[in-house]
C-alpha positions in Angstrom: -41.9 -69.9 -55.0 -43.7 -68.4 -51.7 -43.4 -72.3 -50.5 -39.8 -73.0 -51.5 -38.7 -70.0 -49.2 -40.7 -71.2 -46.3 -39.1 -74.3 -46.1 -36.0 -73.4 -47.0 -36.5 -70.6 -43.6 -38.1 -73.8 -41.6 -35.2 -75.8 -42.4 -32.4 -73.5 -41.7 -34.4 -72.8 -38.2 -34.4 -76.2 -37.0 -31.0 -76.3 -38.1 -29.6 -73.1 -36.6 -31.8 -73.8 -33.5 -30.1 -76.4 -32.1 -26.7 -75.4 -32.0 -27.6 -71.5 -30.4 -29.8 -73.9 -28.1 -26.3 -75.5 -27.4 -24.5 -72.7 -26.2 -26.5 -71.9 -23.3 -23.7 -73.2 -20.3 -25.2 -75.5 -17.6 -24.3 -75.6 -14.2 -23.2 -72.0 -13.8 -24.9 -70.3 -10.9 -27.0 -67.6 -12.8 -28.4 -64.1 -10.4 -32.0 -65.4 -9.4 -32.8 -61.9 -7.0 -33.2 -58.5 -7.9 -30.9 -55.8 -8.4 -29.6 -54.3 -5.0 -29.4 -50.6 -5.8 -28.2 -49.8 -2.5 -24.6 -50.4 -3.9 -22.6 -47.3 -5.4 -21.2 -49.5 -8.0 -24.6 -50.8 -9.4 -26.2 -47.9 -9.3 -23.5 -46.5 -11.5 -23.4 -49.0 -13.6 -26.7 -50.1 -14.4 -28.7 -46.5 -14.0 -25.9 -43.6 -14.1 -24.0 -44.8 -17.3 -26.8 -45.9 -19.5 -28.6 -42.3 -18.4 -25.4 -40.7 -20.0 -25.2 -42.7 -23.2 -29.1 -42.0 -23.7 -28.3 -38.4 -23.3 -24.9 -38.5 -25.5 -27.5 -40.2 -28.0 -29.9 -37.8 -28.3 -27.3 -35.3 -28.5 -24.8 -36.5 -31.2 -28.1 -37.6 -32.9 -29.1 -33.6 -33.0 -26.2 -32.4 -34.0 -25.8 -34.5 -36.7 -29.1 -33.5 -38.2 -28.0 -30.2 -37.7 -25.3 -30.4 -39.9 -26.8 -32.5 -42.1 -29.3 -29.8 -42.4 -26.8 -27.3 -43.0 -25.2 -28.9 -45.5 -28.2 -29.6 -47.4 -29.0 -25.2 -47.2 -25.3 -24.9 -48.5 -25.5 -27.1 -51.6 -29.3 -25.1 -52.1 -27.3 -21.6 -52.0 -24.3 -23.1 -54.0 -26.8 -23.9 -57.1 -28.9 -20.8 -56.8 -25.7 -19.1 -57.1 -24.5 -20.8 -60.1 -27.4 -20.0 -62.0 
């Protein structure tokens, strides 16, 4: 069975392989030099806003466990009290 389910995977990669392969566009000029931070609009964009997402992240992320937590402490008091 281990057998059937690697070649079923190795078929479905070869398969599947060729047409992501075929997606990638030719003869579009691509960026081949670094990022030129000197420019207020890069900066923003690729330091500056993901900084704030990261932060928002972390944040919502707390919060969330927070209540999560103090949900969990309700529903404990709710069945003490019922007993």
């Amino acid at each position: 069975m281990k057998y059937i389910w690697k070649i079923l995977f190795s078929i479905f990669g070869f398969f599947m392989g060729n047409p992501i392969a075929a997606q990638q566009q030719r003869n579009i000029p691509r960026p081949s030099e670094p990022l030129d931070l000197s420019s207020t609009s890069n900066l923003l964009i690729f330091i500056v806003i993901p900084v704030i997402i990261l932060i928002l992240y972390f944040v919502f992320r707390k919060r969330i466990q927070k209540v999560r937590q103090e949900w969990i402490e309700k529903q404990k008091e709710e069945k003490e009290n019922q007993k």
